[in-house]
PQR file of N, CA, C, O and H, with PARSE charges and radii, in Angstrom:
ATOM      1  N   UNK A   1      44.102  39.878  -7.964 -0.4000 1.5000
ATOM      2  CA  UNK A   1      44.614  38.819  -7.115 -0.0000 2.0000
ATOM      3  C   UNK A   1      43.795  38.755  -5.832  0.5500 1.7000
ATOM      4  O   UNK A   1      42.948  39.595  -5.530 -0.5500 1.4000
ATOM      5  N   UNK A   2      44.112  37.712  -5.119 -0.4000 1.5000
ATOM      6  CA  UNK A   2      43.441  37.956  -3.817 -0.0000 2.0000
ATOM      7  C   UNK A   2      44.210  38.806  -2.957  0.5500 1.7000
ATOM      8  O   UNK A   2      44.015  38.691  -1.747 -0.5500 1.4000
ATOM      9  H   UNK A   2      44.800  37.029  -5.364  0.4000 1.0000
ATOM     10  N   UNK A   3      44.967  39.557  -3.326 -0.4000 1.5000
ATOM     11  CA  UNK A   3      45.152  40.956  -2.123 -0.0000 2.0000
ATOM     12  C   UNK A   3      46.496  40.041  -0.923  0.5500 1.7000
ATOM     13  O   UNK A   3      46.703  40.503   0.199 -0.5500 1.4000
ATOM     14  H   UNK A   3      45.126  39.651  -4.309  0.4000 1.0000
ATOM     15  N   UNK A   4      47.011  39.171  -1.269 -0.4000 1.5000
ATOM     16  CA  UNK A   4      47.922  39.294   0.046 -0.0000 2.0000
ATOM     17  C   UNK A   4      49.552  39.270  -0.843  0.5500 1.7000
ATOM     18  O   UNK A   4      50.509  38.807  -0.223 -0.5500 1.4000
ATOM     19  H   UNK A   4      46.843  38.795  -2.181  0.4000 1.0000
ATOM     20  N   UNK A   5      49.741  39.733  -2.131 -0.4000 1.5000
ATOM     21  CA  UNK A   5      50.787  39.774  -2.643 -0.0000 2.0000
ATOM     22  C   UNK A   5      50.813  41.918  -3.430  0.5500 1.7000
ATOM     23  O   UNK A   5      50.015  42.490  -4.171 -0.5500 1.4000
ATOM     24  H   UNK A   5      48.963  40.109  -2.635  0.4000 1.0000
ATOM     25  N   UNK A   6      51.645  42.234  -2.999 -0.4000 1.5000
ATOM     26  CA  UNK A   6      51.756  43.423  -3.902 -0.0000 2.0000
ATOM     27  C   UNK A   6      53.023  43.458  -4.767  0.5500 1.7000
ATOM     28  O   UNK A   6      54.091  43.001  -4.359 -0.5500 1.4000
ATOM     29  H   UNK A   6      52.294  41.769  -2.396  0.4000 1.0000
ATOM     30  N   UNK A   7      52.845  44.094  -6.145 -0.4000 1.5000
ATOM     31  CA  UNK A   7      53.593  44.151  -7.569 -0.0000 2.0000
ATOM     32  C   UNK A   7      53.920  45.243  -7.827  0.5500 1.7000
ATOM     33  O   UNK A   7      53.073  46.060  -8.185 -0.5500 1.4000
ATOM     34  H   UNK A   7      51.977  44.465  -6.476  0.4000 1.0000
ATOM     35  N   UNK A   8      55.323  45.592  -7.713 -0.4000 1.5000
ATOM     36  CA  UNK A   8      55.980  46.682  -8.307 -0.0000 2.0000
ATOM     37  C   UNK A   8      56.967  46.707  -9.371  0.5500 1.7000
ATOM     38  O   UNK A   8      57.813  45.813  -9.385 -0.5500 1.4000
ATOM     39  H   UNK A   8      56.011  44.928  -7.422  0.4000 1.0000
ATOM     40  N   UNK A   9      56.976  47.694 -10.350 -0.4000 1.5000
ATOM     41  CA  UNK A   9      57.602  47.901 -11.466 -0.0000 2.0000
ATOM     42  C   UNK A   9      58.652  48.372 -11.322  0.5500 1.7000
ATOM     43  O   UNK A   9      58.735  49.484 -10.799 -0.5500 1.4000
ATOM     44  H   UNK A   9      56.288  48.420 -10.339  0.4000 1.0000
ATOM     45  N   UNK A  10      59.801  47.674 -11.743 -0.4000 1.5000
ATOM     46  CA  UNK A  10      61.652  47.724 -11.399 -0.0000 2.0000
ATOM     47  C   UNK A  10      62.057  47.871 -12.992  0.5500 1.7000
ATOM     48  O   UNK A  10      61.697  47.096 -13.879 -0.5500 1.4000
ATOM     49  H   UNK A  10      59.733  46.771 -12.168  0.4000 1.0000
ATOM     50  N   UNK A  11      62.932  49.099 -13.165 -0.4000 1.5000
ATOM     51  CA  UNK A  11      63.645  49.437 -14.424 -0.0000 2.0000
ATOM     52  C   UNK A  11      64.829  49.274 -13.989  0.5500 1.7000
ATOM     53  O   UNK A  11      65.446  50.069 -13.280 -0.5500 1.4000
ATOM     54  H   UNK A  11      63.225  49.728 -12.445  0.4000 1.0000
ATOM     55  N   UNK A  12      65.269  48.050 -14.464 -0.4000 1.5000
ATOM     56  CA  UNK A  12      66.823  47.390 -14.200 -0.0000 2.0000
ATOM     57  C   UNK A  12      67.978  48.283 -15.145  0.5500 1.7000
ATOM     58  O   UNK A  12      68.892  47.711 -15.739 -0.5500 1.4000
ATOM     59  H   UNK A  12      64.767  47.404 -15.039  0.4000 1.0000
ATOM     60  N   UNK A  13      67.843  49.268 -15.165 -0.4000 1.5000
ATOM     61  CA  UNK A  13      68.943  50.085 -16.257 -0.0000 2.0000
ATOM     62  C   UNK A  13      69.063  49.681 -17.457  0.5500 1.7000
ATOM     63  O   UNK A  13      68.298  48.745 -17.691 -0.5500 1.4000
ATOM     64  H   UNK A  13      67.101  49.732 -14.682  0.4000 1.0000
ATOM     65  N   UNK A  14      69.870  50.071 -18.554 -0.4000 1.5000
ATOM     66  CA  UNK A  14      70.289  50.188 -19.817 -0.0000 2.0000
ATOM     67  C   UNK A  14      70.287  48.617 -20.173  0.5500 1.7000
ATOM     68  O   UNK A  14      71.051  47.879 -19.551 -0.5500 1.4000
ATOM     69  H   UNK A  14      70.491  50.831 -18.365  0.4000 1.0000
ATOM     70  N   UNK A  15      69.571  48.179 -21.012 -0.4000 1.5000
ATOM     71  CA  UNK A  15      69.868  46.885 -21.042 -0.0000 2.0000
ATOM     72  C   UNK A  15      69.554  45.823 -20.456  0.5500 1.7000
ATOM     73  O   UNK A  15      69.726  44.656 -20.808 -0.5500 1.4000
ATOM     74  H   UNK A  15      68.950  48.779 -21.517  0.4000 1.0000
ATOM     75  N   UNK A  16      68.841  46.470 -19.074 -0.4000 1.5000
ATOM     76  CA  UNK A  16      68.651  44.717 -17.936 -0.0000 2.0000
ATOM     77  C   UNK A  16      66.745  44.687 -18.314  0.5500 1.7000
ATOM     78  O   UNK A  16      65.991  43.742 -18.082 -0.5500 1.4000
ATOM     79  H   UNK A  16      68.701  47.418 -18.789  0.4000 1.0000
ATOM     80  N   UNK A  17      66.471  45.680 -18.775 -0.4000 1.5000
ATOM     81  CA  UNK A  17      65.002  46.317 -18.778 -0.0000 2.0000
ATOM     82  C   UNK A  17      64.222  46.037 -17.659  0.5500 1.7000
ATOM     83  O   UNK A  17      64.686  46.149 -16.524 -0.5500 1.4000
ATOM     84  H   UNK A  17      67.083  46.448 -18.963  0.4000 1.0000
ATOM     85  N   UNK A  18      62.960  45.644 -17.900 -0.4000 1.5000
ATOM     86  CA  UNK A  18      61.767  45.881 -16.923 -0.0000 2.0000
ATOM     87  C   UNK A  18      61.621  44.425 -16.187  0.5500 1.7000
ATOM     88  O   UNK A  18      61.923  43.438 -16.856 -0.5500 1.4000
ATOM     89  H   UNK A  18      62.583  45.553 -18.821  0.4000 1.0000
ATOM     90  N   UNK A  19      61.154  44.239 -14.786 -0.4000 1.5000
ATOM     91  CA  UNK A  19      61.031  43.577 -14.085 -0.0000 2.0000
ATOM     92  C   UNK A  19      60.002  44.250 -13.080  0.5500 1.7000
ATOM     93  O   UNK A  19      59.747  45.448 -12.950 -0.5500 1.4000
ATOM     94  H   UNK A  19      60.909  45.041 -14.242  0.4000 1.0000
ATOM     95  N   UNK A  20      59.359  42.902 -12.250 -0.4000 1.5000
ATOM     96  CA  UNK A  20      58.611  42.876 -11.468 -0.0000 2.0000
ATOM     97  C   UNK A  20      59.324  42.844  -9.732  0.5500 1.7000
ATOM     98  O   UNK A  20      60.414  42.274  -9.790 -0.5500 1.4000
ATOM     99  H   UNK A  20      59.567  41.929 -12.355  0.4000 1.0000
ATOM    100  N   UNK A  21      59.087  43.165  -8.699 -0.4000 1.5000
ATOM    101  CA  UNK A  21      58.923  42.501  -7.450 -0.0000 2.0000
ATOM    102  C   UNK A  21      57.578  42.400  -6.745  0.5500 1.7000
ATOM    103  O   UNK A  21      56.643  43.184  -6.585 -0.5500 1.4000
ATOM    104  H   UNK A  21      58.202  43.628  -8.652  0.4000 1.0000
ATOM    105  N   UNK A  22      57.820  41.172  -6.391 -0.4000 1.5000
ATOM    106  CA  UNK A  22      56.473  40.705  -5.558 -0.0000 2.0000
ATOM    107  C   UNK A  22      56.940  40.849  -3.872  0.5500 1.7000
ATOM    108  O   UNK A  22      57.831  40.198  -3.328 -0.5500 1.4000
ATOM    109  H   UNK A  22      58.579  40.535  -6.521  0.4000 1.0000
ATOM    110  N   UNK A  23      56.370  41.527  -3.459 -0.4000 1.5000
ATOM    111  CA  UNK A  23      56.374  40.994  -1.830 -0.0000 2.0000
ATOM    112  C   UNK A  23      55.152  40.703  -1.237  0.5500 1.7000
ATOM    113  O   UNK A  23      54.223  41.490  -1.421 -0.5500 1.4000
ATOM    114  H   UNK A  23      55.646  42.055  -3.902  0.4000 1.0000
ATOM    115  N   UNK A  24      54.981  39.664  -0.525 -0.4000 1.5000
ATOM    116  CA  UNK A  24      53.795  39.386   0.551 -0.0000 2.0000
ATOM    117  C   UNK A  24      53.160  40.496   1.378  0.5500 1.7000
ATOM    118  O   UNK A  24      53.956  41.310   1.847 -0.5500 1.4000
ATOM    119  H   UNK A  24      55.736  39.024  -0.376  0.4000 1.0000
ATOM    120  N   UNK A  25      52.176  40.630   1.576 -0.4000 1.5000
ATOM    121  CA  UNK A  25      51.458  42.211   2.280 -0.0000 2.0000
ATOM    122  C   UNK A  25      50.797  41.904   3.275  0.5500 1.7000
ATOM    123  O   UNK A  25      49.741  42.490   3.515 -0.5500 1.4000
ATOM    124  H   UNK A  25      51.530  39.968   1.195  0.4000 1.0000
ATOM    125  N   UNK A  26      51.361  40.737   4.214 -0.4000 1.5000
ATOM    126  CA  UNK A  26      50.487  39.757   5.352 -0.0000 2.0000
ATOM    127  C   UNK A  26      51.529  39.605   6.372  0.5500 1.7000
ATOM    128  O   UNK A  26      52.700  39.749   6.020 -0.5500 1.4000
ATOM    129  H   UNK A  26      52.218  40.260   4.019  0.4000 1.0000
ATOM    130  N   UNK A  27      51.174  39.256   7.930 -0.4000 1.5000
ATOM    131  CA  UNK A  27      52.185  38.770   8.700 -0.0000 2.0000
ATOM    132  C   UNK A  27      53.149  37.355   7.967  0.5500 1.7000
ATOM    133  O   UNK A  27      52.498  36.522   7.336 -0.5500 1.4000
ATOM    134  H   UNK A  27      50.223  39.139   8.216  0.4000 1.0000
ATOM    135  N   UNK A  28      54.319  37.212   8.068 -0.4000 1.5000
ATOM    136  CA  UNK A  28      54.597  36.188   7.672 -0.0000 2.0000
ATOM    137  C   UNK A  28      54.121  34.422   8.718  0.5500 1.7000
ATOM    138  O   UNK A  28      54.241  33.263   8.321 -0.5500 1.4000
ATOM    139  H   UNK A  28      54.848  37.888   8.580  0.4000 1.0000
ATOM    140  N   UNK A  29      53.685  34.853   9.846 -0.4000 1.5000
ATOM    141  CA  UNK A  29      53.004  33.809  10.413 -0.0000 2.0000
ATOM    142  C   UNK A  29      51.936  33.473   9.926  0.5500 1.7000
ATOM    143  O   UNK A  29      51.682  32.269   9.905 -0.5500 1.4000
ATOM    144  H   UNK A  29      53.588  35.795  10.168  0.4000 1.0000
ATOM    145  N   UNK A  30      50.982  34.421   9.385 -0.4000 1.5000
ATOM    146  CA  UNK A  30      49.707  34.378   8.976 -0.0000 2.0000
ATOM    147  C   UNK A  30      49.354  33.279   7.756  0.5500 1.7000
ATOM    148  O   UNK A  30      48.531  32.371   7.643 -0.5500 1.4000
ATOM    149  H   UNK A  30      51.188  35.399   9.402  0.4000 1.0000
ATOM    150  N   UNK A  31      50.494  33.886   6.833 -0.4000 1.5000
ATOM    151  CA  UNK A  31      50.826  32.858   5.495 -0.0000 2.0000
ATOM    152  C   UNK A  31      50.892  31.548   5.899  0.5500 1.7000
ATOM    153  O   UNK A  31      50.014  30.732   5.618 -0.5500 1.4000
ATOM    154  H   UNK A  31      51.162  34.624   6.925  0.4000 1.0000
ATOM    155  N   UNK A  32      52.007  31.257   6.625 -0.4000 1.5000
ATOM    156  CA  UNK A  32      52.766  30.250   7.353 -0.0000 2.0000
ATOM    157  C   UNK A  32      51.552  29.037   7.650  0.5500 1.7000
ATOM    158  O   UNK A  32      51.463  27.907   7.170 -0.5500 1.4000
ATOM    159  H   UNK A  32      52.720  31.920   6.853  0.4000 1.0000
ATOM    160  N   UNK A  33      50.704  29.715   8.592 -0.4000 1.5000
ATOM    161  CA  UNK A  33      49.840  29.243   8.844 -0.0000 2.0000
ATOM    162  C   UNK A  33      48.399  28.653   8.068  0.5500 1.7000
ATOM    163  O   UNK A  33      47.829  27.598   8.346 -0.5500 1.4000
ATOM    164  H   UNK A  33      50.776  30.633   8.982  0.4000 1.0000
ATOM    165  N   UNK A  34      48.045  29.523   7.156 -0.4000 1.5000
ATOM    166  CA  UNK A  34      47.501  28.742   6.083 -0.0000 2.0000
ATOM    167  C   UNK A  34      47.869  28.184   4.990  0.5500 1.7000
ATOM    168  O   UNK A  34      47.148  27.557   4.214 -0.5500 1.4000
ATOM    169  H   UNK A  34      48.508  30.380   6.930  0.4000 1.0000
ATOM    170  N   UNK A  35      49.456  28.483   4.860 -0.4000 1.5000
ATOM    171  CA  UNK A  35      49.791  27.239   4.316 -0.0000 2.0000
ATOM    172  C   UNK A  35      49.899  25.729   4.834  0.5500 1.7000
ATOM    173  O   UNK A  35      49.884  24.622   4.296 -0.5500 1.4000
ATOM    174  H   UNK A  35      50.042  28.993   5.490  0.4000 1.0000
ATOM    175  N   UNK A  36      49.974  26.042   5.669 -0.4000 1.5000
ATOM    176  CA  UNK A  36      50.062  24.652   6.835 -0.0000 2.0000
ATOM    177  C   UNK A  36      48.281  24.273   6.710  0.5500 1.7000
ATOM    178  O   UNK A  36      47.959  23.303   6.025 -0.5500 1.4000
ATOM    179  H   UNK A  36      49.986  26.942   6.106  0.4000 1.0000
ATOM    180  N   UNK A  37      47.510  24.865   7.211 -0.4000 1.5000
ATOM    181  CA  UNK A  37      46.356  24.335   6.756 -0.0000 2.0000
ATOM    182  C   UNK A  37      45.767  23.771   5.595  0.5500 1.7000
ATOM    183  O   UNK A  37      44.834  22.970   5.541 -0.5500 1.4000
ATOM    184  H   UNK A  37      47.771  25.654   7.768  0.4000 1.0000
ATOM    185  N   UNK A  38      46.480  24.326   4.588 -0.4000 1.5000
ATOM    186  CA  UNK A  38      46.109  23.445   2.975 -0.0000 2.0000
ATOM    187  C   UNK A  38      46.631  22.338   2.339  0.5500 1.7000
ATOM    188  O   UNK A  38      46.344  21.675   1.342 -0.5500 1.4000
ATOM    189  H   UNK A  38      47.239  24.976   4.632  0.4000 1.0000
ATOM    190  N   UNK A  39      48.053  22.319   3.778 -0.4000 1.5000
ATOM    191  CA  UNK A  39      48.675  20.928   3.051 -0.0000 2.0000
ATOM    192  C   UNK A  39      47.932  20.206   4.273  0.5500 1.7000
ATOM    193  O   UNK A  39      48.019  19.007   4.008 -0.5500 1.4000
ATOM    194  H   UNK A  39      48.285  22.858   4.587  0.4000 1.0000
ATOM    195  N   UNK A  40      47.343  20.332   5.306 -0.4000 1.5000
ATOM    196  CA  UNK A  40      46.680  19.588   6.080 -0.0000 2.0000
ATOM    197  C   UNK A  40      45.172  18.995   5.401  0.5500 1.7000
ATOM    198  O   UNK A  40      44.813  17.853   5.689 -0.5500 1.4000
ATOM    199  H   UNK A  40      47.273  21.306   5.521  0.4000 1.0000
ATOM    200  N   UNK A  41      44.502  19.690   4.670 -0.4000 1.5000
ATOM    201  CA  UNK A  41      43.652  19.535   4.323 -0.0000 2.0000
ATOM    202  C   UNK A  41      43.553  18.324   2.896  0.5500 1.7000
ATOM    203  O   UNK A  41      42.781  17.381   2.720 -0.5500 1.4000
ATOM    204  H   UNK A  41      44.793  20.617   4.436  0.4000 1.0000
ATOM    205  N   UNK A  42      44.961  18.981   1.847 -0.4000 1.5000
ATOM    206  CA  UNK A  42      45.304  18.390   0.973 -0.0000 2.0000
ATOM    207  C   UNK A  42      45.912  17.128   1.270  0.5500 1.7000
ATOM    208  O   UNK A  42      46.286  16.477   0.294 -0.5500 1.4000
ATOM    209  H   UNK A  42      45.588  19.746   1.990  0.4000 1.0000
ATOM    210  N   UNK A  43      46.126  16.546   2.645 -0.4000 1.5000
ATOM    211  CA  UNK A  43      46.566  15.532   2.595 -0.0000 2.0000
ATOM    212  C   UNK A  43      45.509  14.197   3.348  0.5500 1.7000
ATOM    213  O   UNK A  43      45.612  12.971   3.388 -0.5500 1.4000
ATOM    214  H   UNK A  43      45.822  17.075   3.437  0.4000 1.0000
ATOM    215  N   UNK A  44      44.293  15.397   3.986 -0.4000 1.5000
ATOM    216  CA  UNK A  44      43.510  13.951   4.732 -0.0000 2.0000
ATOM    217  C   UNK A  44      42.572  14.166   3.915  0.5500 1.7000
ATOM    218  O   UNK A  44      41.449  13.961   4.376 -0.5500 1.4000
ATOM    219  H   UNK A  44      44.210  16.393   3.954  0.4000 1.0000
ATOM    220  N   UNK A  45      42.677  14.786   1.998 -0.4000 1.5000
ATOM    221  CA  UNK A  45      41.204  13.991   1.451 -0.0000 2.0000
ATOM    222  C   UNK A  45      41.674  12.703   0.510  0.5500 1.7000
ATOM    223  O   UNK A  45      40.828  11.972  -0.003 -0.5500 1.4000
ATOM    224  H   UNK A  45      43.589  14.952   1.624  0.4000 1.0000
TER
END
């Protein structure tokens, strides 16, 4: 990936089995902010 999400392996007990969590590994402004730049970009081409 590009490195700003990390993936961990969750054993939900007897029955619920295996799952993922994702959390973000960045300031949450940081994100914020280039997301805001791509819909800026995505919207003046």
């Amino acid at each position: 990936m590009l490195g700003f999400v990390i993936k961990s392996e969750e054993n939900r007990g007897k029955g619920g089995g295996r799952g993922y969590v994702w959390e973000v590994d960045m300031e949450l402004d940081t994100v914020l902010d280039v997301r805001e730049e791509i819909e800026a970009d995505h919207h003046s081409a």
